[in-house]
N, C-alpha and C positions, 0 to 999 in steps of 0.2 A: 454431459458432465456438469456437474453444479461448480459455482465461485468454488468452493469449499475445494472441493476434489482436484480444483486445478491447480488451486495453489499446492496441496500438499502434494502431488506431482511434482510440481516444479520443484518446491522446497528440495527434494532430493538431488535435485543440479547444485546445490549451494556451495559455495567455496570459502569453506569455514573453517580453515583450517590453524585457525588461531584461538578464538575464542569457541569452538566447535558447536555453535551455536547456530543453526540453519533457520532462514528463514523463509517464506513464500507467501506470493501476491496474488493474487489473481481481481481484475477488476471487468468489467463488462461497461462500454462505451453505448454513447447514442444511437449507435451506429446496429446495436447487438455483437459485436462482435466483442471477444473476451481475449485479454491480452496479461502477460502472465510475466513475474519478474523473480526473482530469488536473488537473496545477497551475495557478495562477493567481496571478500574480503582482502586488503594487502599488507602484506608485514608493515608494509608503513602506513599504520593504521589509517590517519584522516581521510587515506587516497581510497578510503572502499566506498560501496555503493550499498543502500537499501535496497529489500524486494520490492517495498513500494513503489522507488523513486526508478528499478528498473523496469515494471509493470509500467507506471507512467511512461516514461522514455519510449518502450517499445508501441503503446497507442499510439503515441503522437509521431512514432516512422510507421506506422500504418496509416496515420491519417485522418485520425480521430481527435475529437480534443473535449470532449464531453464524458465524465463517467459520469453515471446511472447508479452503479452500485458497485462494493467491494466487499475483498474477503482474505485475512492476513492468519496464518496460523506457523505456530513453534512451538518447539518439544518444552513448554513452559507449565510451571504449575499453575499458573489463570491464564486465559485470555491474552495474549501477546498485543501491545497497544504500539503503533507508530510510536517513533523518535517526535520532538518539536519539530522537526526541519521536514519530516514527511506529513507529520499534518499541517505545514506550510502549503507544500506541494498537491496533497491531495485538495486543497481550499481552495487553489490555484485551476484547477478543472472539477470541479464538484460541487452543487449547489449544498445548501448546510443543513438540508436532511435527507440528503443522500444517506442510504443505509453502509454500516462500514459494519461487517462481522469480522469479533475478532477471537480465533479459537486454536483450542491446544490440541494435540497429538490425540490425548485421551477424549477426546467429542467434547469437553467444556466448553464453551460458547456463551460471548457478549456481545449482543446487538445495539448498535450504538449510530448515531448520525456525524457527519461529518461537523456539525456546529459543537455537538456535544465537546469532540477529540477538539476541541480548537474555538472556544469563543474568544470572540475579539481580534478574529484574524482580520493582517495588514489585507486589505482588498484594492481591487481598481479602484475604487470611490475616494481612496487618496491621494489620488494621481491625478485628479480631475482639478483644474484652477477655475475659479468662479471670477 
């Protein structure tokens, strides 16, 4: 099953039942193994979750901490692009041309690298005292 296929699998878990707006992740670690997340939403809103940021989550309880590559898709007229705070995260485990596809319901699709979604992310290099 390709990135693509798993996410919009998942997507169908979403718990959207506010903005009904589903979304799905699917990313594939160092490791090859592919780990899959969909949103989740809560009446109080701040308290919901990305499929990106649950895709991540569930890699790194597997055990993983490298993606390779990704794949985000919603019932959207273009390309559904991470929030800022997910392409935080996905910067946080993903070198910055890491491929990140980002596609609709109807097969639209944007292939894009993770530096693209996010130049000038905060990195470890800031953290470091000379």
């Amino acid at each position: 099953m390709s990135l693509i296929e798993s996410a919009r699998a998942v997507r169908e878990n979403a718990h959207a039942p506010y903005s009904n707006f589903k979304v799905g992740a699917a990313l594939k670690a160092a490791s090859g193994a592919v780990y899959v997340g969909c949103n989740v939403e809560n009446v109080a809103y701040p308290e919901g979750t990305c499929a990106e940021a649950g895709a991540i989550a569930a890699m790194v309880a597997g055990g993983d901490t490298t993606i390779t590559e990704m794949a985000v898709i919603a019932d959207s007229p273009k390309p559904v692009s991470p929030c800022g705070g997910c392409r935080q995260k996905i910067a946080e485990f993903a070198q910055g041309d890491v491929v990140v596809t980002l596609t609709t319901l109807d097969g639209l699709t944007l292939e894009t690298t993770v530096a693209a979604l996010l130049p000038g992310s905060f990195d470890a290099d800031y953290m470091v005292r000379s």
